[in-house]
C-alpha positions in Angstrom: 139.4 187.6 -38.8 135.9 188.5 -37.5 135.7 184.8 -35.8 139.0 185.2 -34.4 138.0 188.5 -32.6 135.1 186.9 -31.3 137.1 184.1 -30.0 139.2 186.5 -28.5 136.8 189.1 -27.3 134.9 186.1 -25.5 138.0 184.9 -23.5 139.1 187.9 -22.3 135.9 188.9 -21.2 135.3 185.8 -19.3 138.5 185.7 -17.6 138.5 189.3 -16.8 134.9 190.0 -15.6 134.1 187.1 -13.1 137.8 187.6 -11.6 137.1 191.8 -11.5 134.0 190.8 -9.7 135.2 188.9 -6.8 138.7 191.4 -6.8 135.9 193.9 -5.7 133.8 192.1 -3.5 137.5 191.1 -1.6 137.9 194.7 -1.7 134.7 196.1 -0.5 134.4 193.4 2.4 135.0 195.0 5.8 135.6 191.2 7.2 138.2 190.9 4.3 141.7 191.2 6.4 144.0 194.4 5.3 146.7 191.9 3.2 144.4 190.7 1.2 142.5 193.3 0.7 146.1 195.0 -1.0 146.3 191.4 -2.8 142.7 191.9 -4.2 143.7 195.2 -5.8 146.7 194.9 -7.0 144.9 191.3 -8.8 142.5 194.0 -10.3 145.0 196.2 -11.7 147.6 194.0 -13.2 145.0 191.3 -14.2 141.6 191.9 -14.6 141.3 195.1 -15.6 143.3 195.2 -18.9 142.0 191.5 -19.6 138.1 193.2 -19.3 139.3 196.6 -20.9 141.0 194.7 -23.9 138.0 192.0 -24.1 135.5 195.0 -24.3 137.6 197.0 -26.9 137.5 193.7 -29.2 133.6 193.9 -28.6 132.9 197.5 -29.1 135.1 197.0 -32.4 133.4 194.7 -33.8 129.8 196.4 -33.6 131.4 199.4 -35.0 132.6 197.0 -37.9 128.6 195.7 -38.0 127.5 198.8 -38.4 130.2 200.4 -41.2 128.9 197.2 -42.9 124.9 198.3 -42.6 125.5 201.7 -43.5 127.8 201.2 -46.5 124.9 199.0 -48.0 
């Protein structure tokens, strides 16, 4: 299970951060024009975000899991 969540963790991390990054740099460019700037967010909110959000739950779970392990020794 613990290799499984690191599989995981890993590819929705790497989908979800890269593609959140350029989302916001479409966003935040003034030269970017007004449709796709609307395209840009809506791609963060339906896509990226919960793919980064879910990716970094998965992490954040499994150091909790390390460290339950260390201190129950």
């Amino acid at each position: 299970m613990k290799i499984l969540k690191k599989i995981l963790a890993l590819l929705f991390l790497s989908f979800g951060l890269p593609f959140s990054f350029y989302a916001l740099w479409e966003i935040t460019n003034p030269a970017t024009p007004t449709e796709d700037r609307e395209g840009a967010v809506a791609a963060l909110l339906i896509l990226t975000l919960p793919f980064t959000a879910i990716g970094g739950w998965l992490a954040w779970d499994m150091a909790q899991e390390q460290r339950r392990c260390l201190i129950q020794v």
